[in-house]
C-alpha positions as a printed Julia matrix, in Angstrom:
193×3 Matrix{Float64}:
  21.79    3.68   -0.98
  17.93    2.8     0.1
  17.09    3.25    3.53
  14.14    0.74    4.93
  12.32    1.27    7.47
  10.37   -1.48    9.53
   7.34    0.65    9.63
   5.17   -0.73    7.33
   4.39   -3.64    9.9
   1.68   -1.3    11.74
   0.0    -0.29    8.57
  -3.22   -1.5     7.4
  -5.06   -0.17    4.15
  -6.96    2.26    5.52
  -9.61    1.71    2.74
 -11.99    4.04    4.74
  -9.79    6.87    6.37
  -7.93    7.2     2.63
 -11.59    7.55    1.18
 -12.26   10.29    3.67
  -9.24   12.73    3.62
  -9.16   11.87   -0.34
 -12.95   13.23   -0.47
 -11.7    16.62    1.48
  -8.62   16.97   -0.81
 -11.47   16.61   -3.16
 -12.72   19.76   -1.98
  -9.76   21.71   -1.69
  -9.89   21.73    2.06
  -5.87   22.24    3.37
  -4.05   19.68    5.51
  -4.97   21.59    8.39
  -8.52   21.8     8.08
  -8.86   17.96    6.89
  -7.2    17.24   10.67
  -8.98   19.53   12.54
 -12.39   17.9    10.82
 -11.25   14.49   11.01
 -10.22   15.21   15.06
 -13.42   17.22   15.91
 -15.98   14.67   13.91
 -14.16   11.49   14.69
 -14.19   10.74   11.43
 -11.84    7.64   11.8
 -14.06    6.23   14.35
 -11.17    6.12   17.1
 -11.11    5.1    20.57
  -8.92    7.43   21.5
  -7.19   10.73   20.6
  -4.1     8.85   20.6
  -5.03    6.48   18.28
  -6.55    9.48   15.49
  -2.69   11.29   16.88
  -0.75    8.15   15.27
  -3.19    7.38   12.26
  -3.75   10.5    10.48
  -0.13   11.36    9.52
  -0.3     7.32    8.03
  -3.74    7.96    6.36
  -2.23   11.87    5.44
   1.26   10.8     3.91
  -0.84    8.06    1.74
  -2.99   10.24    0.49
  -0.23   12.85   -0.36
   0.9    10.09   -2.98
  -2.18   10.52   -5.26
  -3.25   13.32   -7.44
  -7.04   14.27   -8.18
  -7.85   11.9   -10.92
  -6.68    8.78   -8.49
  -8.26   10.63   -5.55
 -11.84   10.82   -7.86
 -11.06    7.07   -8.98
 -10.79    6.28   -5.26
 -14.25    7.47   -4.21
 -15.85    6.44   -7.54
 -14.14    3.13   -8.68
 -14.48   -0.62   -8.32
 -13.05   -2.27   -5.21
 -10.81   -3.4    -7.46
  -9.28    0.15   -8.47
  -9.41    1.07   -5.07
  -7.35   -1.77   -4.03
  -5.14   -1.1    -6.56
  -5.02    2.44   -5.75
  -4.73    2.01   -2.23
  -1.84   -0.64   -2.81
   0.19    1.87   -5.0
  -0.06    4.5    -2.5
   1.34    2.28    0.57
   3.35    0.9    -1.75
   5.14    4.52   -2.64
   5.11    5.39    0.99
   7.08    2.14    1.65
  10.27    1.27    0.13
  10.69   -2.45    1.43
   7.74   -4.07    0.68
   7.78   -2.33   -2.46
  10.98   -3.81   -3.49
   9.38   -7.34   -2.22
   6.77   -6.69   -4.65
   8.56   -5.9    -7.47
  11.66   -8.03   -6.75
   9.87  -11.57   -5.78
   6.22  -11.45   -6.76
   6.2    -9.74   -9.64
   9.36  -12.01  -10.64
   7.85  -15.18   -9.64
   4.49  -14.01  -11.48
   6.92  -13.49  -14.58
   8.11  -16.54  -14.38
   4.69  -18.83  -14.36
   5.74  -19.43   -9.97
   1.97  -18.31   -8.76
   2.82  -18.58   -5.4
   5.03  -17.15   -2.39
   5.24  -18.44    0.97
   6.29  -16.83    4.26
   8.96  -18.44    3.84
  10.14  -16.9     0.34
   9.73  -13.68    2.52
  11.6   -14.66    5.19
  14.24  -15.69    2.55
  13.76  -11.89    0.78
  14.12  -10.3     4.06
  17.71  -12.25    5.0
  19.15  -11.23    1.78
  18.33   -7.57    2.66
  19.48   -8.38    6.2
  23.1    -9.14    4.79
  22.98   -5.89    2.5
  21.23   -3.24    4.97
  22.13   -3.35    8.83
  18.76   -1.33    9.76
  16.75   -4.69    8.46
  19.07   -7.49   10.42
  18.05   -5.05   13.31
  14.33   -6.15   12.95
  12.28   -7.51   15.43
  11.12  -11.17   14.61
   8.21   -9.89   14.94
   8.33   -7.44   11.96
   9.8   -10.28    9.4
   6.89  -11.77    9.24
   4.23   -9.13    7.79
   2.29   -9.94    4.91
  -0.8    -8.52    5.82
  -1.22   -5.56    3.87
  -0.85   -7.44    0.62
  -3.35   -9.6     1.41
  -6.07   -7.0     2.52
  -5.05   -5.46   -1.25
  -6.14   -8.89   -2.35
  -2.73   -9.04   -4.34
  -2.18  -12.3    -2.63
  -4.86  -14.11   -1.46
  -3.98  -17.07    1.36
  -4.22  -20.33    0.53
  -3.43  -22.75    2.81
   0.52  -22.38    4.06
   1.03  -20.25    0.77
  -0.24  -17.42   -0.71
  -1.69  -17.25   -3.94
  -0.71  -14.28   -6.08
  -3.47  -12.52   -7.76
  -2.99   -9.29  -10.43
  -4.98   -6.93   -9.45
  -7.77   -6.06  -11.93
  -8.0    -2.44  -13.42
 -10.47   -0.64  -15.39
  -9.8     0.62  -18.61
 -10.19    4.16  -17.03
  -7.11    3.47  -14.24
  -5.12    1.39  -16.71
  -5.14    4.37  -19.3
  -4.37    6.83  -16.95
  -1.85    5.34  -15.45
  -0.1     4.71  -19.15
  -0.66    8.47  -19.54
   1.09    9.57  -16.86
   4.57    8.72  -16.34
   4.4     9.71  -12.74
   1.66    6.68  -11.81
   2.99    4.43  -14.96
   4.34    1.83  -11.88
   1.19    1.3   -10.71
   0.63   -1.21  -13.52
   3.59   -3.06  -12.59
   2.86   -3.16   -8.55
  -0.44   -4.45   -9.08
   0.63   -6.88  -12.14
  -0.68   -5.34  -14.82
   2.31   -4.86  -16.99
């Protein structure tokens, strides 16, 4: 049985911070040192130690989802790869969005619907609320979090709906991801396939 958590409502895309500790993985540099660096140098541009405490295991985990060749693709590529590879990565880290990526907008895509609403999320998130107790437990607060999708430019606001958009890949990220059977969803989460 899947287990969702609510988390994903403080993320952002960390386009920057995944850039950096991809760059040090790079480099071979251990978990360790990439925190002590990123700590000592500020290199998330925090306000507070707090704030680096909370966001490097976020930025961390992420990062953890790609191999070199996506890392190198990170720092190199087009905006577009890097949303797309930046978008995969949160997307593997979190199970509920995930599923309303793959379950609604890649269905409605599919299906010639170009659009979603807030409202076709709020509708996605009551049918998990009668299936899974942890999501009826939500905050309003967290049913409403779209955000992360749109700074992936996967849906692009338009209006009171969101327009959904297929992320673009190069030929490089498209034929490595059909290569690799571990990455081979990426095509499908950024509507590709």
């Amino acid at each position: 049985m899947k287990v969702y958590s609510g988390g994903f409502t403080a993320e952002h895309i960390y386009r920057n911070e995944l850039k950096i500790v991809a760059n040090l993985q790079l480099k071979g540099i251990s978990k360790k040192e990439i925190k002590d660096k990123v700590f000592e140098e500020n290199l998330f541009h925090c306000r507070s130690e707090a704030a680096m405490k909370d966001m490097f295991p976020r930025v961390y985990k992420r990062a953890e989802k790609l191999d070199d060749s996506l890392r190198g693709m990170l720092l190199n590529g087009s905006r577009s790869d890097n949303n797309a590879i930046l978008l995969y990565a949160f997307l593997k880290t979190f199970t509920f969005p995930k599923d309303f990526v793959l379950e609604v907008i890649h269905y409605n895509l599919k299906r010639y619907k170009n659009t979603v609403t807030e409202g076709t999320f709020q509708t996605f998130l009551e049918e998990k609320g009668q299936q899974y107790e942890e999501v009826r437990l939500w905050s309003e607060q967290t049913k409403y979090k779209l955000k992360i999708l749109v700074e992936a430019e996967l849906l692009v606001k338009n209006g009171k709906e969101y327009e959904i958009k297929p992320i673009p890949l190069s030929k490089e990220l498209r034929e490595f991801a059909e290569k690799n059977p571990l990455y081979e969803d990426l095509i499908m989460m950024t509507l590709n396939d």
